[in-house]
DOVEXZA-823148 format. One record per residue: x, y, z of N, C-alpha, C, O, CB in turn; residue in three letters; residue number from 1. Coordinates in Angstrom, 3 decimals, padded with zeros to 6 digits. Each point is the difference from the previous one (the first is absolute). Glycine has a CB too. Layout:
<rs>
       n.xx       n.yy       n.zz      ca.xx      ca.yy      ca.zz       c.xx       c.yy       c.zz       o.xx       o.yy       o.zz      cb.xx      cb.yy      cb.zz   type   seq
          X          Y          Z          X          Y          Z          X          Y          Z          X          Y          Z          X          Y          Z    Ala   NUM
...
</rs>
This chain:
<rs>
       n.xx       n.yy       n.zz      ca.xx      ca.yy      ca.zz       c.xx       c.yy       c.zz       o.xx       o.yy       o.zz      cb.xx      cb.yy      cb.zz   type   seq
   -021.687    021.744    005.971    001.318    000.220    000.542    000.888    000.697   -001.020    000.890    000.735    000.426   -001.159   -002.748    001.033    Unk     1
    000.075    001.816   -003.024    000.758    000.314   -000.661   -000.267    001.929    000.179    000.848    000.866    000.215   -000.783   -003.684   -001.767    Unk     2
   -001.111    002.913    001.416   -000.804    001.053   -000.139    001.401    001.052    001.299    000.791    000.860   -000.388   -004.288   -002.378   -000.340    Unk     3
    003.401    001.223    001.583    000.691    000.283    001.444    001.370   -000.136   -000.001    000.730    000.367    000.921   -002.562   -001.149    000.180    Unk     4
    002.114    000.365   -001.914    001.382    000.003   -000.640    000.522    000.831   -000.700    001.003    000.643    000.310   -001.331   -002.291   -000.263    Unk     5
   -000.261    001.732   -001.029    000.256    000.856   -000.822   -000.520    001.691    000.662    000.632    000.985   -000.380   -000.824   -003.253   -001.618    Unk     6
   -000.776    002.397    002.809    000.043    001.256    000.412    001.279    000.490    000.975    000.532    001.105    000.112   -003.073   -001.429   -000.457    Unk     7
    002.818   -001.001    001.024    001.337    000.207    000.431    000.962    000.532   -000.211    000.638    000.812    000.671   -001.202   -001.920   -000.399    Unk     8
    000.841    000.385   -001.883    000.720    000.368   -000.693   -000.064    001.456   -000.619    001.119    000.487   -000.161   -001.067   -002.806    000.097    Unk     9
   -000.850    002.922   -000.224   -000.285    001.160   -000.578   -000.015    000.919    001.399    000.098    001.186   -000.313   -001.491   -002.180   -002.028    Unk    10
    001.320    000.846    003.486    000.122    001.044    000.828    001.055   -000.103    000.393    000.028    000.380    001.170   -001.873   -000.110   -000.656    Unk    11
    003.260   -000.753   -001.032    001.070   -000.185    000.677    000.271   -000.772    001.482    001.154    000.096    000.417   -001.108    001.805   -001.863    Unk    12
   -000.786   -002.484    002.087   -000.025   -001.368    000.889    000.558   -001.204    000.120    000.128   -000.665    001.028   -001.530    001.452   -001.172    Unk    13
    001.731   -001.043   -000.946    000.426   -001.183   -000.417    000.998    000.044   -001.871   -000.375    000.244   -001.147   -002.221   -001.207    003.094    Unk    14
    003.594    000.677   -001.474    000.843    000.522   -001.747   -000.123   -001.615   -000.595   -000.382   -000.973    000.650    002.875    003.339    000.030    Unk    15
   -002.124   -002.348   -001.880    000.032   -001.060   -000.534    001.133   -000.826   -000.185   -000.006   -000.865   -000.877   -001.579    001.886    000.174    Unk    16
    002.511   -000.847    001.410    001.070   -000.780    000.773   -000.594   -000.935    000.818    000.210   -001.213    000.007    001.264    002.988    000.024    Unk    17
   -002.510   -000.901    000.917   -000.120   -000.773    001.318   -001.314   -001.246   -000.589   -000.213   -001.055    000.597    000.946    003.585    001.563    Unk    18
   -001.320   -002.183   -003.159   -001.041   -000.579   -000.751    000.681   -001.322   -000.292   -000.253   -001.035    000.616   -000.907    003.219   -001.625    Unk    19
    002.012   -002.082    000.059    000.390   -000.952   -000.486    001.311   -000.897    001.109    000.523   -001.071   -000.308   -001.453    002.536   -002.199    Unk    20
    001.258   -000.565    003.968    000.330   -001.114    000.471   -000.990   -000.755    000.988    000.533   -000.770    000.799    001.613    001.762   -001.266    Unk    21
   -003.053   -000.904    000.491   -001.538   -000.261    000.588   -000.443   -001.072   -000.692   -000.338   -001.029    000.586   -000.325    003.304   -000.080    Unk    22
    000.622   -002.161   -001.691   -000.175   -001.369   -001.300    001.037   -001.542    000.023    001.227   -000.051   -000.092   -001.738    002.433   -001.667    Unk    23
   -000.148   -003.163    001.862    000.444   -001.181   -000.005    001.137   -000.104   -001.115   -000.207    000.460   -001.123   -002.059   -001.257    002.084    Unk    24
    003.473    000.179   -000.623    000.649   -000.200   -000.902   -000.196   -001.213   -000.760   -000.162   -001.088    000.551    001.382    002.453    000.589    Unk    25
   -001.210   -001.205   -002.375   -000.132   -001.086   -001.386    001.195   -000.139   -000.842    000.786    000.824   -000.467   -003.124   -000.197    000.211    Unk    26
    002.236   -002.084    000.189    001.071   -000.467   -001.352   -000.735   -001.141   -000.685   -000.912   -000.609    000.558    003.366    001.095    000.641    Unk    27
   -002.113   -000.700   -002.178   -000.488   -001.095   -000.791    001.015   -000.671   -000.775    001.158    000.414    000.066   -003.185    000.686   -000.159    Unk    28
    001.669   -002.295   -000.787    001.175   -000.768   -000.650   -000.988   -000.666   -001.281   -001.169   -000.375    000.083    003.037   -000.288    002.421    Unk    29
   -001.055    000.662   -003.573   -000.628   -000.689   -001.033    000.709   -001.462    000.084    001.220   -000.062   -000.147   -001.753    002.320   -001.389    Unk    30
   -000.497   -003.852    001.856    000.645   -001.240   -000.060   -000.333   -000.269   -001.831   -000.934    000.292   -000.747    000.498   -001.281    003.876    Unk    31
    002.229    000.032   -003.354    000.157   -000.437   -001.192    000.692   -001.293    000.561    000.704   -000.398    000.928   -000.640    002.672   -002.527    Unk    32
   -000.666   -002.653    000.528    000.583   -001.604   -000.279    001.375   -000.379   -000.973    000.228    000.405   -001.139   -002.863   -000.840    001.322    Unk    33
    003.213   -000.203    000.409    000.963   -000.848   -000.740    000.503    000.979   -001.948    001.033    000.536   -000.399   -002.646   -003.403    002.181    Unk    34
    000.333    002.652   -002.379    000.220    000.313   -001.433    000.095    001.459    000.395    000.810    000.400   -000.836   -002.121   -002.340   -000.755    Unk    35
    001.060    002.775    002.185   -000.103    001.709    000.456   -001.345    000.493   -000.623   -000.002    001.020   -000.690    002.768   -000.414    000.599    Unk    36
   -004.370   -001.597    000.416   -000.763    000.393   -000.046   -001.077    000.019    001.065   -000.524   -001.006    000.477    001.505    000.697   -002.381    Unk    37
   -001.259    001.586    002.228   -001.287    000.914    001.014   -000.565   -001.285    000.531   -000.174   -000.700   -000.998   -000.728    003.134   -000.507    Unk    38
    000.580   -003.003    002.423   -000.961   -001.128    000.719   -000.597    000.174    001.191   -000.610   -000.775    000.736    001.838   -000.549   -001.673    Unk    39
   -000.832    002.977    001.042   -001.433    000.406    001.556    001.235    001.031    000.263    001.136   -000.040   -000.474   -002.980   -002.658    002.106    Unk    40
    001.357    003.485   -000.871   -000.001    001.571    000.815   -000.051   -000.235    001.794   -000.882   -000.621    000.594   -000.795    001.899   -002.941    Unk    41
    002.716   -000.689    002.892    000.457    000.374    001.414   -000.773    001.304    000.693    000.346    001.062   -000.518    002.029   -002.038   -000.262    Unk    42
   -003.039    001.063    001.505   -000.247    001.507    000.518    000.851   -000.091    001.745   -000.384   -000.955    000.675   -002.627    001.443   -002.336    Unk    43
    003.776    000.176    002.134    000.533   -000.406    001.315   -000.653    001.720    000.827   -000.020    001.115   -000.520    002.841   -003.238   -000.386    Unk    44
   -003.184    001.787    002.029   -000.338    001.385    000.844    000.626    000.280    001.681   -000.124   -000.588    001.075   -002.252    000.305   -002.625    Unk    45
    003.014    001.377    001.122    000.593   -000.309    001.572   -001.478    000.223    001.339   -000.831    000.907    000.056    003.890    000.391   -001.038    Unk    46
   -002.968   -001.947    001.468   -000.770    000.211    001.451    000.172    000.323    001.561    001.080   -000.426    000.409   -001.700   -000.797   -001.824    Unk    47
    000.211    001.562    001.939    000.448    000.935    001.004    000.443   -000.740    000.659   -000.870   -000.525    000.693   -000.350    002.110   -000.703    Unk    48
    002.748   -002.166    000.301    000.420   -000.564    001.638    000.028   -001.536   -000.731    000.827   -000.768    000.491   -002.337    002.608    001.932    Unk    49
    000.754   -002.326   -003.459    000.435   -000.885   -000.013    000.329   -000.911   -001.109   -000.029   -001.228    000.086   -000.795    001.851    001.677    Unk    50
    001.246    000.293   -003.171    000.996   -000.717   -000.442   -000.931    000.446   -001.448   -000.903    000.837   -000.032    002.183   -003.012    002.143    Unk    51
   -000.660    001.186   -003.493   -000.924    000.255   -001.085   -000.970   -000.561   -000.054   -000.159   -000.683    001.012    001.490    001.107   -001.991    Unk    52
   -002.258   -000.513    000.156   -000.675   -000.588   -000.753   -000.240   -000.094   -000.924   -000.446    001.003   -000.557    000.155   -000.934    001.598    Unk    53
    000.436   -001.401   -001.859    000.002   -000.808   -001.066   -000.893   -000.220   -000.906   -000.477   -001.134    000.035    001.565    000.458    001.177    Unk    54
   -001.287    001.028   -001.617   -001.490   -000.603   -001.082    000.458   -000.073   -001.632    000.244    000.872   -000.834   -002.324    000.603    002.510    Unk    55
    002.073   -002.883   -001.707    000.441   -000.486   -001.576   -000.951   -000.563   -000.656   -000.855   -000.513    000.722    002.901    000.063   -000.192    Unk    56
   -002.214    000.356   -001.685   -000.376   -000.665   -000.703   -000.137   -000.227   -001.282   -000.419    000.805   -000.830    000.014   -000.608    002.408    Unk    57
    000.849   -001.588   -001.814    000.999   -000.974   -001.117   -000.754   -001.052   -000.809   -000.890   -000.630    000.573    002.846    000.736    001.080    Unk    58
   -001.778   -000.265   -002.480   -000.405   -000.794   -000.647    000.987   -001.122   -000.904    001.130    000.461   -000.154   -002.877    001.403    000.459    Unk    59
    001.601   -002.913   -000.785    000.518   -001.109   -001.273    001.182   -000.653    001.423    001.151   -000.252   -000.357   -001.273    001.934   -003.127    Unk    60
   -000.203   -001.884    004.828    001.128   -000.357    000.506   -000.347   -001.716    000.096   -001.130   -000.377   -000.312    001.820    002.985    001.652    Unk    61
    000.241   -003.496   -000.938   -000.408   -001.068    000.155   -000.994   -000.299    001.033   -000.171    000.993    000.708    002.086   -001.295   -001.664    Unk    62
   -002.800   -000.930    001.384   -000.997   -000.215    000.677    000.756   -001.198    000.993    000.428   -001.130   -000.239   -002.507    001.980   -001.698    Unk    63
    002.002    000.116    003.337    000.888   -000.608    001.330    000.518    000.791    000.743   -000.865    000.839    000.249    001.446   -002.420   -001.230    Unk    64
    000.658    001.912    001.679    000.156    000.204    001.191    001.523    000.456   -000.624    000.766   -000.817   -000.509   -002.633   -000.883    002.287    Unk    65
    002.224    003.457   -001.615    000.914    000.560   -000.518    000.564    001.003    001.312   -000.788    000.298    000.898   -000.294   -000.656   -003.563    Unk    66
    002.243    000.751    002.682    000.461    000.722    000.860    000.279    001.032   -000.371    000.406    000.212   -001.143    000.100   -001.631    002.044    Unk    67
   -000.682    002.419    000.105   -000.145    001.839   -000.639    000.581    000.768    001.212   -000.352    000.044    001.179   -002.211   -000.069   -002.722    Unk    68
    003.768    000.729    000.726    000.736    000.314    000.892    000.577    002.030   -000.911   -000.082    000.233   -001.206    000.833   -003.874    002.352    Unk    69
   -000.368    004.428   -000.319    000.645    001.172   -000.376    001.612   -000.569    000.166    000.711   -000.638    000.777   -002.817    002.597    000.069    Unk    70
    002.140   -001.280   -002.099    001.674   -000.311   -000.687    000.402    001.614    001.035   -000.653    000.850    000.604    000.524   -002.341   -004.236    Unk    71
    001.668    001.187    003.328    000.886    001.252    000.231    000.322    000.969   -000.971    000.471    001.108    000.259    000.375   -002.434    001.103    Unk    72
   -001.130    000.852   -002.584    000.354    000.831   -000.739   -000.986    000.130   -001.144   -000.632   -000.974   -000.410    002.849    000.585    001.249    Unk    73
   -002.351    001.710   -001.394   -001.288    000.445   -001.074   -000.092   -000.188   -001.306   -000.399    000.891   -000.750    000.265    000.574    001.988    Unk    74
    000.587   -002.946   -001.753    000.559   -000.159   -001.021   -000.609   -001.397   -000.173    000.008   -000.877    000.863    002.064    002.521   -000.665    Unk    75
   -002.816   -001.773   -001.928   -000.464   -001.220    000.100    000.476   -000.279   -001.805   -000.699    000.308   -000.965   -001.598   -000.112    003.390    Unk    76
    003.421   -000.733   -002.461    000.239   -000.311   -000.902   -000.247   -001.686   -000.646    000.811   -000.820    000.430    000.475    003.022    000.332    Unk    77
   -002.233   -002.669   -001.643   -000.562   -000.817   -000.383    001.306   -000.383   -000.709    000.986    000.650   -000.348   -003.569    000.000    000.476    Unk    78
    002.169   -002.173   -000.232   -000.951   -000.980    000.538    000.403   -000.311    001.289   -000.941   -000.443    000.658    000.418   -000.473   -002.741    Unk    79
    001.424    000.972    002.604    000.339   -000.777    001.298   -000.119    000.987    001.639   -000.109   -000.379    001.167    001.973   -001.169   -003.097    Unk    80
   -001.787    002.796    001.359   -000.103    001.008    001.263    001.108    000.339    000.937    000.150    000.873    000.854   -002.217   -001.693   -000.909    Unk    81
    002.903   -000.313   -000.459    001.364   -000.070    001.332    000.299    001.822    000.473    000.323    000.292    001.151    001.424   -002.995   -002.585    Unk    82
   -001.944    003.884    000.211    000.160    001.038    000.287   -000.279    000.701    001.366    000.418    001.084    000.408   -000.606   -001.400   -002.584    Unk    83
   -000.799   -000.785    002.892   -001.230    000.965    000.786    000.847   -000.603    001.239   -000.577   -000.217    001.066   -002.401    000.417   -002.484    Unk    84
    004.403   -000.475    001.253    000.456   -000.556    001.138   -001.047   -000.901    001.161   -001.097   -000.535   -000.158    002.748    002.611   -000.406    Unk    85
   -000.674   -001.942    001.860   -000.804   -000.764    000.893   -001.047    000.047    000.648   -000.756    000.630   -000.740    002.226   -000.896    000.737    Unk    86
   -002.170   -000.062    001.163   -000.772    000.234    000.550    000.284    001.362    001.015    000.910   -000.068    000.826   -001.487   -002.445   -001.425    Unk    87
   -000.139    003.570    000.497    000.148    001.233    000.530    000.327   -000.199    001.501   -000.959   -000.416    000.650   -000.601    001.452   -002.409    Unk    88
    002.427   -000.879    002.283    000.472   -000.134    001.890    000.597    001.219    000.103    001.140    000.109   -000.452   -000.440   -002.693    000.985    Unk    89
   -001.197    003.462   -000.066    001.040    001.207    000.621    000.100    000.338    001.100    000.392    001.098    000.396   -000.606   -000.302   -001.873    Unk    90
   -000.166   -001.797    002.168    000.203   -000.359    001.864    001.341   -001.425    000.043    000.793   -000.300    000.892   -004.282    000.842   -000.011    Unk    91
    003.332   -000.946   -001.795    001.057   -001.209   -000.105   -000.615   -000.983    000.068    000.731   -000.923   -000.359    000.927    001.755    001.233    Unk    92
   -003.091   -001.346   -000.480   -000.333   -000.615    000.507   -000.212   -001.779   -000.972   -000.142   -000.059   -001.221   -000.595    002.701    002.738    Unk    93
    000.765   -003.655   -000.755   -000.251   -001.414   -001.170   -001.183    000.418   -001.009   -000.589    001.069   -000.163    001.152   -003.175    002.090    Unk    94
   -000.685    000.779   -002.573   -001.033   -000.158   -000.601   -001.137   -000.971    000.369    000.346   -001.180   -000.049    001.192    001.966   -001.341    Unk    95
   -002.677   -000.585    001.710   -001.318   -000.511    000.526   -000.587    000.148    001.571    000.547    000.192    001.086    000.123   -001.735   -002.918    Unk    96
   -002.230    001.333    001.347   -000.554    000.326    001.068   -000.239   -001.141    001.109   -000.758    000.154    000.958   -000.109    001.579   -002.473    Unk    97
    001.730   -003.082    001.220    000.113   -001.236    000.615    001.484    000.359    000.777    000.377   -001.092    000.425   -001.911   -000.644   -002.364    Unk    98
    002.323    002.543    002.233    001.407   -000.240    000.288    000.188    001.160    001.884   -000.827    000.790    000.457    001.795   -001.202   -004.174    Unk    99
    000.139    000.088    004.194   -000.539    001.114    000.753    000.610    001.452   -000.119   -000.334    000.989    000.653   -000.199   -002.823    000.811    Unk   100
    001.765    001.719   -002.709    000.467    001.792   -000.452   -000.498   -000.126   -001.002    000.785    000.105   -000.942    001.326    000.704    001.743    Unk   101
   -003.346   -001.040   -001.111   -000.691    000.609   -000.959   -001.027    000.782    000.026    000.039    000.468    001.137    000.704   -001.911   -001.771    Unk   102
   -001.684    001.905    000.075   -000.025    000.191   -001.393    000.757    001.181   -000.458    000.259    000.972    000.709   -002.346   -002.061   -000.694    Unk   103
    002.534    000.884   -001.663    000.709    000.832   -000.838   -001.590    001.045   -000.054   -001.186   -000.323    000.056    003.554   -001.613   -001.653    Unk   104
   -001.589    003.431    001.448   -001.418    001.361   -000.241   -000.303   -000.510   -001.192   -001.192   -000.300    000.065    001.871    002.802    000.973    Unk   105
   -000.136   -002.841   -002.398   -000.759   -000.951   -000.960   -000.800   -001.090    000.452   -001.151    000.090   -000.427    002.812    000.403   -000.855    Unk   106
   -001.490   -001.311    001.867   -000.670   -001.442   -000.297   -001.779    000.423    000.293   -000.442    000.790    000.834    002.976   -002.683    000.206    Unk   107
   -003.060    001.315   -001.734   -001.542   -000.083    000.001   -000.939   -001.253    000.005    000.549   -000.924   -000.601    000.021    002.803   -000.487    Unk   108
   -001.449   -002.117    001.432   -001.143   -001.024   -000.132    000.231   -000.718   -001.749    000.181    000.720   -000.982   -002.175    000.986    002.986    Unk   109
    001.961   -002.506   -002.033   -000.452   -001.239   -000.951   -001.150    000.560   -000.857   -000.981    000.480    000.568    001.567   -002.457    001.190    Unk   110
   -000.506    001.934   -003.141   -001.489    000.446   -000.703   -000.516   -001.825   -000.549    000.692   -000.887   -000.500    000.148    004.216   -000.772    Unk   111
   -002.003   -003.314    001.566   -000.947   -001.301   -000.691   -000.299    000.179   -000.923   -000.721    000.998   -000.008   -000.128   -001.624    001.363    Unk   112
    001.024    000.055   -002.643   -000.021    000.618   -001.537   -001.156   -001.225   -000.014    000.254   -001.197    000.128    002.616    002.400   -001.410    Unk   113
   -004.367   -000.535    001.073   -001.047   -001.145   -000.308    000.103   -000.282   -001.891    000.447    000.810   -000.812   -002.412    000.145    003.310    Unk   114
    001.623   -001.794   -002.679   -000.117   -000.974   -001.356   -000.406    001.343   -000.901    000.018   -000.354   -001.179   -001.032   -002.529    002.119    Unk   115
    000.717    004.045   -000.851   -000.393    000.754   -001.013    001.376    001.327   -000.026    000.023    000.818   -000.920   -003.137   -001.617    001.293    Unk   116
    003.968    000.817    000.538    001.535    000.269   -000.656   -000.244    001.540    000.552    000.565    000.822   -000.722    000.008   -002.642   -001.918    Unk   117
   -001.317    002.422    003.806   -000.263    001.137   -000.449    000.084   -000.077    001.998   -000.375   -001.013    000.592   -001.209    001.493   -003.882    Unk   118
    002.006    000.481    003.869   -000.069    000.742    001.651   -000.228    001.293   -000.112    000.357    000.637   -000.990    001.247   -001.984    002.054    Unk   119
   -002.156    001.808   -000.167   -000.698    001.092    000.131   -000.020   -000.176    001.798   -000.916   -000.548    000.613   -000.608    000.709   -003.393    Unk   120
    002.512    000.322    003.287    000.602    000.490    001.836    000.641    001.031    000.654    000.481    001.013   -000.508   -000.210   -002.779    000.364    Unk   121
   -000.292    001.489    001.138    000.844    001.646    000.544    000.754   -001.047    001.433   -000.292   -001.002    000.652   -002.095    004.015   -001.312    Unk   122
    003.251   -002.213    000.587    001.025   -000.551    001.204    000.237    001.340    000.760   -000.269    001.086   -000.512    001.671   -003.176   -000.852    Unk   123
   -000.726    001.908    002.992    000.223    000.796    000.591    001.929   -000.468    000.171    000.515   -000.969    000.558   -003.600    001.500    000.469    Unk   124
    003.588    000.401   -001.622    002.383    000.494    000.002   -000.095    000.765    001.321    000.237    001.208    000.004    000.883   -000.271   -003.128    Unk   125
   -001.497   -001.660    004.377    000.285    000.922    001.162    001.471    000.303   -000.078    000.497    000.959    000.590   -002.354   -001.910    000.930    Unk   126
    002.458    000.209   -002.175    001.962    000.675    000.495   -000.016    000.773   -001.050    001.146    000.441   -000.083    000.628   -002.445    001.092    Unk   127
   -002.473    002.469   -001.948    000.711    001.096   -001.273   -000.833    001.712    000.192   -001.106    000.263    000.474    001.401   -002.816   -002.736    Unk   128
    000.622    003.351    001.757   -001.064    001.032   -000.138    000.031    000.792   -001.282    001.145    000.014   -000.452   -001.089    000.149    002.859    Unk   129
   -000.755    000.376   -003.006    000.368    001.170   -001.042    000.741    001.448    000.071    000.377    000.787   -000.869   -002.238   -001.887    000.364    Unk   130
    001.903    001.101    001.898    000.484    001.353    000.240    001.254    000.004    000.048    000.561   -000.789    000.760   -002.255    001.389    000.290    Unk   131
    002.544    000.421   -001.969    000.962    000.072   -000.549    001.160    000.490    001.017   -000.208    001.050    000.608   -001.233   -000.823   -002.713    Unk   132
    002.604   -000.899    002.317    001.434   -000.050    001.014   -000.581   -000.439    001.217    000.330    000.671    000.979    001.157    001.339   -001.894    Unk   133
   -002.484   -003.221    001.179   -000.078   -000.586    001.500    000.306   -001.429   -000.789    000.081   -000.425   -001.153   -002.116    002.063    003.052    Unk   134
    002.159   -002.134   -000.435    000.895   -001.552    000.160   -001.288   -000.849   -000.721   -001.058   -000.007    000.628    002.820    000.178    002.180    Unk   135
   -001.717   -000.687   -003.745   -001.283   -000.821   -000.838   -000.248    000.482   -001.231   -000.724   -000.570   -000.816   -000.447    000.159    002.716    Unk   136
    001.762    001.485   -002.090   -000.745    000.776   -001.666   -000.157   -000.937   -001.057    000.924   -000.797   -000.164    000.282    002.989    000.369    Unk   137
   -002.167   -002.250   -000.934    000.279   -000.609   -001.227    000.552    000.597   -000.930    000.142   -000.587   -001.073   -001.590   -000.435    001.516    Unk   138
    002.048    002.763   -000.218    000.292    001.115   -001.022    001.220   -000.298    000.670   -000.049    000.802    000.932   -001.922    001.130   -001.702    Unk   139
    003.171   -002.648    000.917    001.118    000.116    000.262    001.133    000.456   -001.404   -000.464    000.405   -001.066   -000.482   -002.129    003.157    Unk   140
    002.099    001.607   -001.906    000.485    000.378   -001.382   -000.552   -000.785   -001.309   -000.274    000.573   -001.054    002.321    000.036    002.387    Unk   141
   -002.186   -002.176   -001.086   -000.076   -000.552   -000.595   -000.832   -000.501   -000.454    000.196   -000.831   -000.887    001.070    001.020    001.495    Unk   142
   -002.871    000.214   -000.051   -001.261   -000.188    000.220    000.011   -001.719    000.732    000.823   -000.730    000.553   -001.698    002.733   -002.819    Unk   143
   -000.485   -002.056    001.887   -000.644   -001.488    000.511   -001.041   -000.645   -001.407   -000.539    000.675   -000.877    000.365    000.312    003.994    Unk   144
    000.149   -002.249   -002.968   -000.842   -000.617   -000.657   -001.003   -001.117    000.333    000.356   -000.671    000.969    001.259    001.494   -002.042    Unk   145
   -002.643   -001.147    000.578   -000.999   -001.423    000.654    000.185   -000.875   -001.151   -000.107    000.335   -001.180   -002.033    000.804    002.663    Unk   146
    002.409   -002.219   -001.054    000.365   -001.607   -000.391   -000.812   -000.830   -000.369    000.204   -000.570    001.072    001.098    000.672    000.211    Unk   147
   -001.880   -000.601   -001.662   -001.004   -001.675    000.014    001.168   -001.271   -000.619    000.388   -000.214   -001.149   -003.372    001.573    000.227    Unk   148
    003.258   -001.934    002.014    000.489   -001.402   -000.562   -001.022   -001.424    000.053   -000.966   -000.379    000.663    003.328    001.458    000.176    Unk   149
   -001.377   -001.684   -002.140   -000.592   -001.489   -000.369   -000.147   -000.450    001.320   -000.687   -000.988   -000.259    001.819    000.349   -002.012    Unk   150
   -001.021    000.617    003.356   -000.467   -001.328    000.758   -000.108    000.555    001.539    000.865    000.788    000.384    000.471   -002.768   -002.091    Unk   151
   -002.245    001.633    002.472   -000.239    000.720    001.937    000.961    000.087    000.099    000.894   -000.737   -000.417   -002.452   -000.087    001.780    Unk   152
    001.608    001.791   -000.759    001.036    000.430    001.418   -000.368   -000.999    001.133   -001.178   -000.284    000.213    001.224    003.054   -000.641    Unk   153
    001.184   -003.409    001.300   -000.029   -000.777    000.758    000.376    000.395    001.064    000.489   -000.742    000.852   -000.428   -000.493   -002.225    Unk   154
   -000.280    002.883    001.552    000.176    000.990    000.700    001.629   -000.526    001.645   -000.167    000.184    001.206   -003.406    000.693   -002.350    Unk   155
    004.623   -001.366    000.605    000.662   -000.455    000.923    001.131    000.000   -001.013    000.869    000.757    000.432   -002.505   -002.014    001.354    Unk   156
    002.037    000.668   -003.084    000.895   -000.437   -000.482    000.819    001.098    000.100   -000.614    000.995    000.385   -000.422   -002.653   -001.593    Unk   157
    002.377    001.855    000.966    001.051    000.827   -000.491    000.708    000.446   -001.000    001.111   -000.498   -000.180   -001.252   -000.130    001.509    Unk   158
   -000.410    001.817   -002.330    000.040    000.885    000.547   -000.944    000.464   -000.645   -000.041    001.229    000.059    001.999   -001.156    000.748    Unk   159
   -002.902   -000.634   -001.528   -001.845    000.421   -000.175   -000.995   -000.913   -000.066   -000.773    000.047   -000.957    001.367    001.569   -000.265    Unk   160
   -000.729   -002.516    002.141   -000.747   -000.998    000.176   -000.190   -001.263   -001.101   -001.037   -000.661   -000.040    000.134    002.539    001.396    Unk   161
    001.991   -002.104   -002.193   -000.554   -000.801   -000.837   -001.118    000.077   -001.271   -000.596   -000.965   -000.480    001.373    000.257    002.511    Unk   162
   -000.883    001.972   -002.398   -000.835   -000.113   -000.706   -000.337    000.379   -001.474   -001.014    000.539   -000.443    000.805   -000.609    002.519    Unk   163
    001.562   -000.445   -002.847    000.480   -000.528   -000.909    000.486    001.046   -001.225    001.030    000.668    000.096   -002.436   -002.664    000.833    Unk   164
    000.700    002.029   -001.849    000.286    001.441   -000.937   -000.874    001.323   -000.377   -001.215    000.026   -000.200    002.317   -001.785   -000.705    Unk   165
   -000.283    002.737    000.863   -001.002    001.490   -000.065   -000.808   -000.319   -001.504    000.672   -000.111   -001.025    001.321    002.297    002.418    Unk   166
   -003.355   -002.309   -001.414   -001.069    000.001   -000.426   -000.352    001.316   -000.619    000.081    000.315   -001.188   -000.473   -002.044    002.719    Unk   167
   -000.092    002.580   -000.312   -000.984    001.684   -000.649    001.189    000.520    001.036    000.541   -000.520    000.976   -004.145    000.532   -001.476    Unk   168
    003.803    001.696   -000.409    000.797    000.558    001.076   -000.645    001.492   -000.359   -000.515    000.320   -001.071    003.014   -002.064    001.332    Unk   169
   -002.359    002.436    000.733   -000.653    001.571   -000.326    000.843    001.257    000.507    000.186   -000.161    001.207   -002.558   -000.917   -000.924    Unk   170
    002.830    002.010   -000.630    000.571    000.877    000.199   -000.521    000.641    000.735   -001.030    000.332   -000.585    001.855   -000.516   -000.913    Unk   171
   -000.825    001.021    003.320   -001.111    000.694    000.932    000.743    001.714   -000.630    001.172    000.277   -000.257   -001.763   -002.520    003.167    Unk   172
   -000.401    002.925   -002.971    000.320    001.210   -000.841   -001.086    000.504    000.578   -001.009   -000.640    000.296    002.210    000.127   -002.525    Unk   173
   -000.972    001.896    002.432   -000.699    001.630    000.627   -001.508    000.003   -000.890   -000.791    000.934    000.129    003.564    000.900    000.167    Unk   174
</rs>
């Protein structure tokens, strides 16, 4: 296919505008911990119709049941993260997937941190997208960020489920 592509490309058929808007859009995020050191890598991919996809993976986190959510804002200033503001809503919508105006386009599934401190998952952000000036961007002025807090999401509480303090936070970047 590549092969067919590229002849494409060389016979004028196809420009490389249209190439690269044909290509999946990608962002990624470097997760840091508390002290502002590296503890696993973000890859996010937009998908056709239905939203991103997630694929992290972290390491040195505690062993249990943590809540992971996209911040509003692209800023992860250690130790505490408060930078990365709230939970991303740009529909307005509550927080959790237990409520009935919920879910926030941030809120996400629960990660299970087994006894060896380390996840390796992918989630599906049907409310977010990468594509830049639609209702969901994570490229807004202010960007977006992904969260891991100390303790589950109890996917209902107000106004991020309860789930205690920002842990790993990662900056989503082009």
């Amino acid at each position: 296919m590549r092969g067919t592509t590229l002849l494409a490309t060389a016979l004028g058929l196809v420009t490389s505008a249209q190439l690269q808007a044909q290509a999946p859009l990608k962002a990624r995020a470097d997760l840091i911990d508390s002290r502002g050191r590296k503890v696993g890598e973000a890859v996010l991919q937009e998908t056709p119709g239905h939203g991103v996809l997630i694929q992290i993976d972290v390491s040195d986190l505690p062993p249990g049941v943590h809540g992971f959510h996209i911040h509003e804002v692209g800023k992860c200033d250690p130790p505490d993260f408060e930078s990365a503001g709230a939970h991303y809503a740009p529909r307005g919508r509550d927080h959790g997937f237990l409520i009935e105006r919920g879910p926030h386009a941030g809120d996400l599934a629960n990660l299970h941190v087994p006894e060896s401190g380390r996840v390796r998952i992918e989630q599906l952000a049907t409310a977010v997208t990468l594509q830049p000036d639609e209702v969901g961007t994570l490229f807004d002025t202010d960007g977006s960020a992904l969260v891991i807090h100390a303790s589950r999401d109890d996917y209902r509480s107000q106004p991020s489920g309860d789930s205690g303090d920002r842990i790993v936070c990662g900056v989503i970047r082009r």
